[in-house]
C-alpha positions as CSV (number, residue, x, y, z in Angstrom):
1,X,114.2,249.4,330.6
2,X,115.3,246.0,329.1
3,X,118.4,245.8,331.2
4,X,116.2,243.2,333.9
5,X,114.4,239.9,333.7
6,X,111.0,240.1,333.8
7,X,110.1,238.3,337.1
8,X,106.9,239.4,337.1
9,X,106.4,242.8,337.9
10,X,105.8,246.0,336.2
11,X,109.1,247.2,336.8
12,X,112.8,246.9,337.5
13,X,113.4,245.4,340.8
14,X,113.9,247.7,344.0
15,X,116.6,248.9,345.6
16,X,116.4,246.5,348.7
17,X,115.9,243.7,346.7
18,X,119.3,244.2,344.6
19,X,121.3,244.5,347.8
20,X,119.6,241.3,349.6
21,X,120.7,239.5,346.3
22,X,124.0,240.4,346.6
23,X,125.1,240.0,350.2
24,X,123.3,236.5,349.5
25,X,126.1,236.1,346.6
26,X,128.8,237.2,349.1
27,X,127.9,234.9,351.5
28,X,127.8,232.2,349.2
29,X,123.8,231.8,349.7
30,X,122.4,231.3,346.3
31,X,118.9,233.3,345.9
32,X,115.9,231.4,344.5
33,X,115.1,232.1,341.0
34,X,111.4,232.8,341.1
35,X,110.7,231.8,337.8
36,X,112.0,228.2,338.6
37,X,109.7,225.5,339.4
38,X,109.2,224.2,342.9
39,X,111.6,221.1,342.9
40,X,108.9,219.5,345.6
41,X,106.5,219.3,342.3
42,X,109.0,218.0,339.9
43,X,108.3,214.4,341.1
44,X,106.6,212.1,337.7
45,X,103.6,212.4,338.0
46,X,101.5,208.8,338.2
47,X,100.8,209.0,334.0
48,X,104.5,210.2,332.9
49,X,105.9,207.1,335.4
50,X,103.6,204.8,333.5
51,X,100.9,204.3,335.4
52,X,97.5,204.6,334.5
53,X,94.6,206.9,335.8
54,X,92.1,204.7,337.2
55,X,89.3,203.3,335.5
56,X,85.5,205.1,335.8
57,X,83.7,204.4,339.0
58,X,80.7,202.5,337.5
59,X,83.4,199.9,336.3
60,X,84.3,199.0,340.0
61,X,80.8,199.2,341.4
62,X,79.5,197.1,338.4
63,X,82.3,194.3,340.0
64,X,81.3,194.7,343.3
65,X,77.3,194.6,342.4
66,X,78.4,191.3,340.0
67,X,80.5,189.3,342.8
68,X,77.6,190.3,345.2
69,X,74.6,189.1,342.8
70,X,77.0,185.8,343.4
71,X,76.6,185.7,346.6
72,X,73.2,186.1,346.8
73,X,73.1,183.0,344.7
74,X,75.1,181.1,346.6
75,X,73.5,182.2,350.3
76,X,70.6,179.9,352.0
77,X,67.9,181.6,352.3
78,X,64.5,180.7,354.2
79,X,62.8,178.2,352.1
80,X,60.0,181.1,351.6
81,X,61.9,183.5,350.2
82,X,63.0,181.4,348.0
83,X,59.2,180.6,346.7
84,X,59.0,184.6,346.1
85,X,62.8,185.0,344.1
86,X,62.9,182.0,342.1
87,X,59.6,179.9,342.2
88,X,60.7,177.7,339.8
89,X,63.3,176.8,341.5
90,X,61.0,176.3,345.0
91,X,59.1,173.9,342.6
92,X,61.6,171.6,341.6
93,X,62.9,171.4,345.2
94,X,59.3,170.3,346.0
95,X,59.5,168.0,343.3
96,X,62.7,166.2,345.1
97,X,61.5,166.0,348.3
98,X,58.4,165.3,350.3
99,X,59.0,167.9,352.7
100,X,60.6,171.1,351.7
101,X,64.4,172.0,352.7
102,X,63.9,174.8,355.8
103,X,67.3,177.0,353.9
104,X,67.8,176.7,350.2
105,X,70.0,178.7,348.2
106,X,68.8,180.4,344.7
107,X,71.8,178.6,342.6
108,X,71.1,175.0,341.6
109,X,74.8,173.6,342.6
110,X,76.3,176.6,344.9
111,X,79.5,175.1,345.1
112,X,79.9,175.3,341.1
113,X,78.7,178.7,341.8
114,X,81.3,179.4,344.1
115,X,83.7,178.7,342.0
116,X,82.8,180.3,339.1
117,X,82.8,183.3,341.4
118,X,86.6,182.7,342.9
119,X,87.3,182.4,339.3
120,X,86.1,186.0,338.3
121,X,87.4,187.6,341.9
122,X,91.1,186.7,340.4
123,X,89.9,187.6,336.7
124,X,89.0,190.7,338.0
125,X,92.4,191.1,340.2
126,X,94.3,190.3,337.4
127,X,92.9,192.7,335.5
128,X,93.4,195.6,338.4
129,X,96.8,194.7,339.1
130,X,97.5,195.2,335.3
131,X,95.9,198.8,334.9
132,X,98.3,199.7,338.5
133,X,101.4,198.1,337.3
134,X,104.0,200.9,336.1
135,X,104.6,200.2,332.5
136,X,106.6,202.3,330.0
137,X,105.6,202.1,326.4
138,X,108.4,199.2,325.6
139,X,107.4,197.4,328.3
140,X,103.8,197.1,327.0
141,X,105.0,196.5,323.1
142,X,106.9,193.8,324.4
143,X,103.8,191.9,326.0
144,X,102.4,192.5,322.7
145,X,105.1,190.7,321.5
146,X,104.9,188.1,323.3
147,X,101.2,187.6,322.6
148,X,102.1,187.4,318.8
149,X,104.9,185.1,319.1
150,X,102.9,182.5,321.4
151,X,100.2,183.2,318.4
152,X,102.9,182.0,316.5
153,X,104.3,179.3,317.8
154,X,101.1,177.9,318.6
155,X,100.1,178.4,314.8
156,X,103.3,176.3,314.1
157,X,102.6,173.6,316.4
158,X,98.9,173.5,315.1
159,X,100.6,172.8,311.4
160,X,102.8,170.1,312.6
161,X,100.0,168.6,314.7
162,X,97.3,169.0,311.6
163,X,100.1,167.2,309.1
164,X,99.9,164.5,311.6
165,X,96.1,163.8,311.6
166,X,95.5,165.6,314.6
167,X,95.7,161.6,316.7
168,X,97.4,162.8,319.5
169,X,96.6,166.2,321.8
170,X,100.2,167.2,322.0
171,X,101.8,166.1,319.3
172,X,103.5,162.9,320.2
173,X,101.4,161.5,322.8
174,X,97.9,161.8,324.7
175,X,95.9,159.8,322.0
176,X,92.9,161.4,320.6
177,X,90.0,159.0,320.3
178,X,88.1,161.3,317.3
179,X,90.3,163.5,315.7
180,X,88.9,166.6,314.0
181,X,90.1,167.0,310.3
182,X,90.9,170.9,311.3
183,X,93.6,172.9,313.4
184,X,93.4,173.0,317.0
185,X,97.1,173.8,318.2
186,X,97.0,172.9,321.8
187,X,93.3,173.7,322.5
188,X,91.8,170.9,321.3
189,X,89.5,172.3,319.8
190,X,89.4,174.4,316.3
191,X,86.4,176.8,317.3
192,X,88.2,178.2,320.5
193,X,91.6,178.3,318.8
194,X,90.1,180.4,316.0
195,X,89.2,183.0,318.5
196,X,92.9,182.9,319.7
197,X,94.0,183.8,316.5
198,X,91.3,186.6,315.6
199,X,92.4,188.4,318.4
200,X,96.2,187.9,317.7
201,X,95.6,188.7,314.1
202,X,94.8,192.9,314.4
203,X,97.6,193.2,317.0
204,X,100.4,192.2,314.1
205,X,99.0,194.7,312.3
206,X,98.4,197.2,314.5
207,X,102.4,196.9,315.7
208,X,103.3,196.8,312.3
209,X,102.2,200.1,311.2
210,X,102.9,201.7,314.0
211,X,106.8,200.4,313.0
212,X,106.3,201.6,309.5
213,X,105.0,205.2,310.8
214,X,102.6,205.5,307.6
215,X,100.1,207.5,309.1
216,X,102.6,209.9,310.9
217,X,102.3,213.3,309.6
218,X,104.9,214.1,306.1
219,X,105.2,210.5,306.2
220,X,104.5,209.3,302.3
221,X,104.4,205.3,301.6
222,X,107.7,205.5,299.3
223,X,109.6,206.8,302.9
224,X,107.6,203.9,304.6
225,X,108.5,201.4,302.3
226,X,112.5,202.9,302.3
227,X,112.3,202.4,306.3
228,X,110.9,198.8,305.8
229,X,114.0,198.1,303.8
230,X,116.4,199.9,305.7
231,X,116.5,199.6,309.3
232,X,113.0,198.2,310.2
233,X,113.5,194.8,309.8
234,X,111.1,194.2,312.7
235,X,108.1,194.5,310.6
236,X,109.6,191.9,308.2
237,X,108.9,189.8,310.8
238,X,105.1,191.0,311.5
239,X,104.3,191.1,307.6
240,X,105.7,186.9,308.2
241,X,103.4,186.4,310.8
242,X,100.4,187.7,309.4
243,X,100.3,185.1,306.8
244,X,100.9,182.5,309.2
245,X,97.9,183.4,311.5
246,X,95.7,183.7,308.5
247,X,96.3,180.3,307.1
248,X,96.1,178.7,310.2
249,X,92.5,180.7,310.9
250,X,91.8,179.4,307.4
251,X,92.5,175.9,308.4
252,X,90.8,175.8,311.5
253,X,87.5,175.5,309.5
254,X,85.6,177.9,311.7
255,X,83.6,180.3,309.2
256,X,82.0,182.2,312.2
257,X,85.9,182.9,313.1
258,X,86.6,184.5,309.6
259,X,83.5,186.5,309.3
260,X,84.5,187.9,313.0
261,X,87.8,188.3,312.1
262,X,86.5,190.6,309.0
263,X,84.8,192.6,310.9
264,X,87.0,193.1,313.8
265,X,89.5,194.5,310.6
266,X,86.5,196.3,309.2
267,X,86.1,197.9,312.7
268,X,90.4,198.4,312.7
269,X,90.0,200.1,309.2
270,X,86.8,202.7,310.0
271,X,89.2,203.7,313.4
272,X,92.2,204.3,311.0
273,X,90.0,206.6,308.9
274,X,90.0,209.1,312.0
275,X,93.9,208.6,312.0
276,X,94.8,210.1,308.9
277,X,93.9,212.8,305.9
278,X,90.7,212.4,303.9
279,X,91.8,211.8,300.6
280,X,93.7,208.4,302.6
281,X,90.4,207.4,304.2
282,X,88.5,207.4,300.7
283,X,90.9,205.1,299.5
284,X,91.0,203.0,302.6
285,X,87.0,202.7,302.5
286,X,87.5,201.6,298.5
287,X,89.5,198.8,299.8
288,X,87.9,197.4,303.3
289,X,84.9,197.3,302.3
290,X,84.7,195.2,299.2
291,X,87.1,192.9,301.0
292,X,84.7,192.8,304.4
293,X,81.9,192.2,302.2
294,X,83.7,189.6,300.2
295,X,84.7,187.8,303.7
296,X,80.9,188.0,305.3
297,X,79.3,186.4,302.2
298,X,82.2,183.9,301.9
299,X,82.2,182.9,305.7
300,X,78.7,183.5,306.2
301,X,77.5,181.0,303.8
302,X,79.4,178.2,305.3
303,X,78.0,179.0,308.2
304,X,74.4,179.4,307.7
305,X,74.7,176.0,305.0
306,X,76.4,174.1,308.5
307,X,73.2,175.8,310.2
308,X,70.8,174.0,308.0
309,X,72.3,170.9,308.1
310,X,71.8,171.0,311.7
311,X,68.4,172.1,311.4
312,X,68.0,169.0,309.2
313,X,69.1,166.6,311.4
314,X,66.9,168.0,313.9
315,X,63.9,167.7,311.7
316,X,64.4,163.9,311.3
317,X,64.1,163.2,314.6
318,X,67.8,163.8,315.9
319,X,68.3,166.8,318.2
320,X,71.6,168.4,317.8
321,X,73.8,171.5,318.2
322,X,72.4,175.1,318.3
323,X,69.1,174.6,316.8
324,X,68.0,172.1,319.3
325,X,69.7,173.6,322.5
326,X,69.5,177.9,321.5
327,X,65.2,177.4,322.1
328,X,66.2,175.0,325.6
329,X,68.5,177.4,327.0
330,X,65.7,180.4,326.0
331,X,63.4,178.2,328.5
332,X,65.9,178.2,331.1
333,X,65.7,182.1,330.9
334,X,61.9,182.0,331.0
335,X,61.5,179.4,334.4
336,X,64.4,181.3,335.7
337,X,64.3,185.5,334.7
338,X,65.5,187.1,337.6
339,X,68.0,185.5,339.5
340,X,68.8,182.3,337.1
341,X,70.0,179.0,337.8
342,X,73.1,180.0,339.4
343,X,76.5,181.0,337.6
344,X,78.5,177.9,336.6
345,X,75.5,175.7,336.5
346,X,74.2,175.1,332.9
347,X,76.1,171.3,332.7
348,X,73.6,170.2,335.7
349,X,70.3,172.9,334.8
350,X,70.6,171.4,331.5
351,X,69.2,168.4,331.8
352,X,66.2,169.5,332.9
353,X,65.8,170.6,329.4
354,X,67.5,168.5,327.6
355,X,66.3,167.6,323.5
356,X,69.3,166.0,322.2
357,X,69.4,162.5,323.9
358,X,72.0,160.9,326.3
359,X,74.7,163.1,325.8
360,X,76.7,165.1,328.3
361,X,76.1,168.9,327.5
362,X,78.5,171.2,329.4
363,X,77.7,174.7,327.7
364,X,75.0,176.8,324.9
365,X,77.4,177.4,322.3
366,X,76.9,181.3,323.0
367,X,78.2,182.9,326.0
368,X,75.5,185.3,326.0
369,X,72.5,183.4,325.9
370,X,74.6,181.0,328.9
371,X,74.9,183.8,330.8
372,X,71.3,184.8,330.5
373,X,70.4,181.0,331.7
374,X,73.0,180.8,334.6
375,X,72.8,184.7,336.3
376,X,68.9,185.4,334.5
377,X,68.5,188.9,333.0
378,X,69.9,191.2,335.8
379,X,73.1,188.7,336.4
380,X,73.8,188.5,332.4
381,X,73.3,192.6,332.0
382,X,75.7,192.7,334.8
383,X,78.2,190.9,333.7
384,X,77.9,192.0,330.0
385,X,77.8,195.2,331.4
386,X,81.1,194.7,333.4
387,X,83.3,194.0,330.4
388,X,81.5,196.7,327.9
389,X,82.5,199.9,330.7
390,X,86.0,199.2,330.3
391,X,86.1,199.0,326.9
392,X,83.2,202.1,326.0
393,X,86.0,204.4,328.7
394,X,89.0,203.0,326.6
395,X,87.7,204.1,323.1
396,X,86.6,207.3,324.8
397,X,89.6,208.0,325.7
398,X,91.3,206.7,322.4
399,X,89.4,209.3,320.8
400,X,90.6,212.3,322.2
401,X,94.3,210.7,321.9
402,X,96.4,212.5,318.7
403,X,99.4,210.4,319.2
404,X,99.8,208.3,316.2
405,X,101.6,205.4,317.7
406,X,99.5,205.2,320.7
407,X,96.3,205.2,318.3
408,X,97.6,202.4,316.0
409,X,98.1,200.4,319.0
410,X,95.0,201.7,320.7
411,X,93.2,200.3,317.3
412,X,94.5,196.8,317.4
413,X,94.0,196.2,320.9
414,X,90.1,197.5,321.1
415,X,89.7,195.3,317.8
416,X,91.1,192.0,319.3
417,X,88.5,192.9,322.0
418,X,85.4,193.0,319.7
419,X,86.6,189.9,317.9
420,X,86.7,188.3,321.1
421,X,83.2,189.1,322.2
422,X,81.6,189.1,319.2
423,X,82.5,185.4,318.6
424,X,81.6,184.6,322.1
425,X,77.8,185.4,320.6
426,X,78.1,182.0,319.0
427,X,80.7,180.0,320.9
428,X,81.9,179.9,324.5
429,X,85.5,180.0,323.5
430,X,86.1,182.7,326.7
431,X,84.9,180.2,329.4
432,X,88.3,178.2,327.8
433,X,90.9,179.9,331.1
434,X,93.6,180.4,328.3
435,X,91.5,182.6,326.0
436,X,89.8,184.5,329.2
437,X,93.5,185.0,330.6
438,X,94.8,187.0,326.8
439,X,91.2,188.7,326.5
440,X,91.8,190.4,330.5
441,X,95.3,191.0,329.1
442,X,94.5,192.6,326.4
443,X,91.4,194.5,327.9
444,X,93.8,196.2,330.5
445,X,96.6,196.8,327.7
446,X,94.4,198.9,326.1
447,X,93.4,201.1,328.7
448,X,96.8,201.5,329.7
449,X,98.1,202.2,325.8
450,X,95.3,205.2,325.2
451,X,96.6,206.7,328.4
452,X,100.1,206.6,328.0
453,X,101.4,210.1,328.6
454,X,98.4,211.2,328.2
455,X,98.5,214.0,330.7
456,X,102.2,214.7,330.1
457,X,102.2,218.1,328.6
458,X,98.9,219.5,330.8
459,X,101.8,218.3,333.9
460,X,105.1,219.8,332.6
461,X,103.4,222.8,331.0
462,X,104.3,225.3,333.9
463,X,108.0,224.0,333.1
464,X,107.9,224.2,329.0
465,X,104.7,226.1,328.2
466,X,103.7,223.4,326.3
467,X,100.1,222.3,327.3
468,X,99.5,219.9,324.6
469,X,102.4,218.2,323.8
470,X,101.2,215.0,325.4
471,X,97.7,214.3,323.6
């Protein structure tokens, strides 16, 4: 009874069969082996080759609805129409002109519109041709990589340029009429190269212990620390870095930056309590949160104290900063709630509002409330909307990940994302191209680290009988 291979059936294989086998072997016609796989279906599947499933539906129709909420911005309509979307718009038209235009369009300056809608078509391309580009797992570290070296080297060049009074923009020559006694490196200006940093910061040390393997299974810190000295010299360099970044966040003087950057890591450190046992969380929680708590009181402070001294100023009769134009912007929301003043346009709808003298105003300090003045509250939901799906589908996914690499990385990359958006609550460091460029980097990296091989074992399963061998 055990003398066949079970191809199966419920017993040994028929007469016919044996002699069709072997007049197959004479004629040198090898029979197919049933239990082998069908070589048509041995082809990588789109996840094993490194690409990426697509992202959720709503994320694309969210685009599409966003570019065409543009459009409608930009469009002429019939003068009456107008009246009924955007009245106050209709008014101040009226106020221009003795007779009113026939066509108007809903944006104040439609071709700044335009081109703030150009602007996120390629954003948004980008972004799409990341998440389709085949990547393997070194190709993705390595962009990482990249992104922590530029980090670097701009860090560098930020302490060179700082030692030097920060006179000229680049170094050696573009002359800087007031320079600011803080570090800028090459982006002139310390708040938007703070953000730069926070979200470089949490990938060092995301790649770093994911080189250390500390929260691998059987892995104890004395074999972590043994690797570190033997052959992973690799994170040397990371645990050089980190210092680097820190001091030059330090030095940028931008207190909102170091209480985002705390709780981006606080964010980092509750995700790595999912990673490993219990007994490690408790002892993680016993040291993040005194230290988050210690960086929101110290940053915070600053930044309410620089608050107030605003607030003072304002009180005397001299409008400035966030005080003055926050309540100015919140009016532009009010005369415009539906459709706003058109995307791009706050520098010219500004000075209809405008408290703090003779000065040239070009954005709210606060992406969110811009938004809401520039695309009114369906355009901002939209748009905030638009870059909250792909990151909500990317820690949904992270989540049901067990990888431990893949969720270190996962963890870094969703954190530089929160620092990035929570600090655009109080600056408008990602209307700055070169910050918007690393933050659609980095949002498409992450969708495409939580699904590496992520359907791997389900796919070979008929072949090893493994079905979860790729979670």
């Amino acid at each position: 009874m055990g003398g066949w291979v079970d191809d199966g059936t419920n017993g040994p294989p028929s007469t016919s069969s044996s002699w069709r086998s072997l007049s197959n072997s004479v004629a040198g016609v090898t029979a197919p082996d049933p239990r082998s796989p069908d070589p048509s279906n041995l082809s990588p599947s789109p996840r094993a080759s490194g690409l990426s499933p697509e992202l959720p539906r709503g994320a694309y129709l969210l685009f599409f609805a966003f570019l065409g909420f543009i459009v409608l911005q930009i469009l002429p309509l019939p003068f009456g129409l107008v009246e009924i979307l955007s009245p106050h718009r209709a008014a101040l038209l009226t106020q221009l002109t003795d007779t009113p235009p026939a066509f108007a369009s809903l944006s104040l300056v439609p071709a700044d519109t335009l081109v703030f809608g150009l602007v996120t078509l390629l954003y948004g391309l980008f972004f799409q041709a990341l998440v389709r580009l085949p990547l393997r797992r070194r190709d993705m570290v390595s962009l990482l990589n990249v992104l922590v070296l530029s980090a670097a080297a701009q860090a560098v060049f930020g302490f060179f340029k700082y030692a030097a009074g920060n006179r000229f923009f680049f170094l050696f020559f573009h002359r800087v009429e007031t320079p600011e006694a803080a570090l800028t490196g090459t982006l002139g200006n310390a708040n938007h190269f703070a953000l730069y940093l926070e979200m470089a910061i949490p990938l060092v040390l995301a790649l770093a212990l994911a080189r250390l393997r500390l929260f691998e299974r059987g892995q104890t810190l004395r074999e972590g620390l043994l690797r570190l000295l033997g052959e992973e010299k690799r994170v040397l360099f990371y645990l050089a870095v980190l210092p680097l970044l820190g001091a030059a966040l330090l030095l940028t003087r931008a207190r909102a930056g170091v209480v985002t950057l705390a709780l981006s890591l606080g964010l980092a450190g509750l995700m790595l309590l999912f990673v490993r046992a219990q007994g490690l969380r408790r002892r993680l929680a016993l040291v993040l949160l005194p230290l988050l708590a210690l960086a929101v009181v110290w940053g915070g402070g600053d930044t309410v104290r620089d608050f107030m001294k605003l607030k003072e100023k304002a009180e005397a009769g001299r409008g400035i900063g966030r005080f003055v134009r926050w309540p100015a912007t919140l009016e532009m929301v009010r005369d415009h709630p539906v459709f706003g003043t058109g995307f791009g346009t706050y520098r010219y709808a500004y000075f209809l509002y405008d408290r703090e003298g003779a000065q040239w105003v070009t954005h709210a300090h606060s992406d969110a409330l811009e938004t809401l003045a520039d695309g009114g509250v369906p355009g901002g939901l939209l748009l905030v909307a638009l870059l909250l799906v792909p990151l909500a589908a990317t820690v949904r996914v992270w989540r049901r990940r067990r990888r431990t690499r893949i969720r270190l990385l996962g963890i870094g990359l969703i954190a530089a994302v929160f620092a990035a958006l929570f600090h655009s609550l109080f600056e408008f460091a990602l209307r700055i191209p070169s910050n918007m460029v690393v933050f659609v980097l980095l949002l498409a990296l992450g969708w495409k680290v939580v699904n590496y091989k992520r359907g791997e074992g389900s796919t070979n399963a008929g072949v090893r009988g493994q079905g979860t061998g790729g979670r």
